[in-house]
C-alpha positions as a Markdown table, in Angstrom:
| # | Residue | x | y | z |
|---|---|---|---|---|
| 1 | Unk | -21.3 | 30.4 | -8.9 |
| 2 | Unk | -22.9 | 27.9 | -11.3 |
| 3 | Unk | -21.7 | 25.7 | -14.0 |
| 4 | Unk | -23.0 | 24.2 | -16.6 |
| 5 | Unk | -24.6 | 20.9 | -16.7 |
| 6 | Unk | -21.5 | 18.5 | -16.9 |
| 7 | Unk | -18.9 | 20.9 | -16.1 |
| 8 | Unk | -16.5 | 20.3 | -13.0 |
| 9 | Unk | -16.2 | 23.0 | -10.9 |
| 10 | Unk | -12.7 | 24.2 | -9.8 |
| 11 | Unk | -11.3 | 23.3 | -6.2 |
| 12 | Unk | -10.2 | 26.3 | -3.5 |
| 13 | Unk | -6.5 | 25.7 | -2.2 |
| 14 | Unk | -8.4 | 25.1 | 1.0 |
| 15 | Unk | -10.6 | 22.5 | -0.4 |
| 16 | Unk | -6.6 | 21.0 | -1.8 |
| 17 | Unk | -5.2 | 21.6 | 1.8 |
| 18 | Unk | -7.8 | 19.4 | 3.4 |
| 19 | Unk | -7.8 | 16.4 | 1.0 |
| 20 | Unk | -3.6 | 16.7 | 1.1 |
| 21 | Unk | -4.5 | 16.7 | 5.3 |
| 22 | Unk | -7.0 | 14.0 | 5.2 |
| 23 | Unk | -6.6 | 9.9 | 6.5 |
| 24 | Unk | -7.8 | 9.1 | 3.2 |
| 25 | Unk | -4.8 | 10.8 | 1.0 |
| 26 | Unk | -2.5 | 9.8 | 3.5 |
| 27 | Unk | -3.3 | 5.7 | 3.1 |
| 28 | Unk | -3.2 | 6.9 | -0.9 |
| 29 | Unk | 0.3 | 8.1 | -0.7 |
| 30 | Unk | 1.2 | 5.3 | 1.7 |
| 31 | Unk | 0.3 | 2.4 | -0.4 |
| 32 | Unk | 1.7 | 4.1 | -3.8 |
| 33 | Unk | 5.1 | 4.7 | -1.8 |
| 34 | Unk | 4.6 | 1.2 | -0.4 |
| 35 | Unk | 4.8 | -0.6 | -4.1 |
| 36 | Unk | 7.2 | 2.4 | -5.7 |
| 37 | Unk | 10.0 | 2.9 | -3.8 |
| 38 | Unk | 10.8 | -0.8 | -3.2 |
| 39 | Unk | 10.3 | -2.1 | -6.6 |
| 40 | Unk | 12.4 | 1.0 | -7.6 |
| 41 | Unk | 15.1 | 0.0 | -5.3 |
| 42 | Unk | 15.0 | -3.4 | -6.6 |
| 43 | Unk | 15.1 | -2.1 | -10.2 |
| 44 | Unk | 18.3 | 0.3 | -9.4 |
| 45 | Unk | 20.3 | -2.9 | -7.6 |
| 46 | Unk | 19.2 | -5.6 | -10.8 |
| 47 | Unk | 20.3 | -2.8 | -13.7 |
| 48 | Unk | 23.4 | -1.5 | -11.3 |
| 49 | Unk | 24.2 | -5.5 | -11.2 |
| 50 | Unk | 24.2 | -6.1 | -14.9 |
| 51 | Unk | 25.7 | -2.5 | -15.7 |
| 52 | Unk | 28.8 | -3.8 | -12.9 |
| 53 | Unk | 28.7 | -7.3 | -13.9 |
| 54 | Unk | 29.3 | -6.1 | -17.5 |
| 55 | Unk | 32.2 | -3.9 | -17.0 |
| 56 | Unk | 34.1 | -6.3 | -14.1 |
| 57 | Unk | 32.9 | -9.5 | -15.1 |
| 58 | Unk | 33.7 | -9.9 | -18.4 |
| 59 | Unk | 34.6 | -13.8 | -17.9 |
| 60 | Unk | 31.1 | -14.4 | -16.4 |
| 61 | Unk | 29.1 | -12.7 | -18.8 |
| 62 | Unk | 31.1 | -13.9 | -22.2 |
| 63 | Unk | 30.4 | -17.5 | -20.8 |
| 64 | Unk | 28.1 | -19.1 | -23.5 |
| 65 | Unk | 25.0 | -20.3 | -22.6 |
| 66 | Unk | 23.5 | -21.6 | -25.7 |
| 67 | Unk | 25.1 | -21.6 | -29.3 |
| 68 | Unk | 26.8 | -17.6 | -29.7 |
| 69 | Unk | 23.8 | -16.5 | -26.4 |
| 70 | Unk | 26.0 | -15.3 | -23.6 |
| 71 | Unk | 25.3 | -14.7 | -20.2 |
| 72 | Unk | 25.6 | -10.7 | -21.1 |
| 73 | Unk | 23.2 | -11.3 | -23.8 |
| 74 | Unk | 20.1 | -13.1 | -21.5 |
| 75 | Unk | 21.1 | -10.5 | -18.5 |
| 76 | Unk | 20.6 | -7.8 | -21.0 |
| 77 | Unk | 17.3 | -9.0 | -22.3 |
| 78 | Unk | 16.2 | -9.9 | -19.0 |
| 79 | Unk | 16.2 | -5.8 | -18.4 |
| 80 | Unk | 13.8 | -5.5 | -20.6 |
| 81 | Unk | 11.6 | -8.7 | -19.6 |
| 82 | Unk | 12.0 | -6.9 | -16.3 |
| 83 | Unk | 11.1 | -3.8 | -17.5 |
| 84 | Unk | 7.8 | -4.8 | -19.0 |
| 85 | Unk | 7.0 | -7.0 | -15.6 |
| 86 | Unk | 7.1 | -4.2 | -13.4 |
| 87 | Unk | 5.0 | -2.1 | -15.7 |
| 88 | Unk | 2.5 | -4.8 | -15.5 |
| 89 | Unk | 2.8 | -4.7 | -12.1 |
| 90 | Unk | 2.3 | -1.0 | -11.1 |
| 91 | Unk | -0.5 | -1.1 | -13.8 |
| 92 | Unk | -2.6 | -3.8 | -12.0 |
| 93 | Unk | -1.5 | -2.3 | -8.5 |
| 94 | Unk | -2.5 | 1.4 | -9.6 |
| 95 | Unk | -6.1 | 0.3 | -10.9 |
| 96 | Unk | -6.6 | -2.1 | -7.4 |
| 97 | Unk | -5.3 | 0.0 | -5.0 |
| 98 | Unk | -4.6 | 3.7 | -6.1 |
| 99 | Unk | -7.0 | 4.7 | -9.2 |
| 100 | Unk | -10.4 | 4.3 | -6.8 |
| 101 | Unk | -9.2 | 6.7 | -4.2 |
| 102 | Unk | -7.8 | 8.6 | -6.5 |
| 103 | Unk | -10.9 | 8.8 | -8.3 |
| 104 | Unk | -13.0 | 9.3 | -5.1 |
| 105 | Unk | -11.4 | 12.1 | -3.9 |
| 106 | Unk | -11.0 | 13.7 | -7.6 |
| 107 | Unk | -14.8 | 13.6 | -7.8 |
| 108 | Unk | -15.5 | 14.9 | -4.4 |
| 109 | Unk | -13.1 | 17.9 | -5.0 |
| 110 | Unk | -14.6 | 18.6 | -8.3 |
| 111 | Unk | -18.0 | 18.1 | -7.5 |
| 112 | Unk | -18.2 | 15.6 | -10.2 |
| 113 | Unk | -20.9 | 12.7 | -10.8 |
């Protein structure tokens, strides 16, 4: 079959099958899982914390911390100063480690330039 100039030509499920098989995709999948499922771990155990620490600590987190700031208040925006960090930090992983490969074997399934 041809395709027209520019056009990506679609993949068999055997062509899929090998990639998903290949020492290549493997190392992709092991470094994504390598950065996900720890910082996602880590993210579960901080917001868990705060969510506990809120509801069984109220002395500890009504302590004042500066003027009418609390120590609920600064945990509370630390989830989202956290939130933003390890966005930043999956971004800069993803495009060092995982968006090459990714685009490597993308193109050599798709027959792409």
């Amino acid at each position: 079959m041809t395709y027209p100039p520019g056009a990506l030509r679609q993949p068999t499920a055997e062509e899929f099958q090998a990639v998903h098989e290949s020492a290549e995709f493997r190392h992709l999948r092991s470094t994504f899982r390598a950065f996900a499922f720890p910082m996602t771990a880590a993210f579960l155990v901080w917001y868990l914390s705060y969510v506990l620490l809120s509801t069984y600590a109220e002395g500890l987190m009504s302590r004042q911390v500066l003027g009418n700031l609390n120590i609920g208040l600064v945990f509370g925006l630390a989830q989202f100063a956290t939130t933003f960090l390890l966005t930043w930090l999956y971004v800069r992983h993803a495009n060092k480690s995982l968006d090459p490969v990714a685009t490597r074997l993308r193109t050599e399934l798709e027959g792409g330039v």
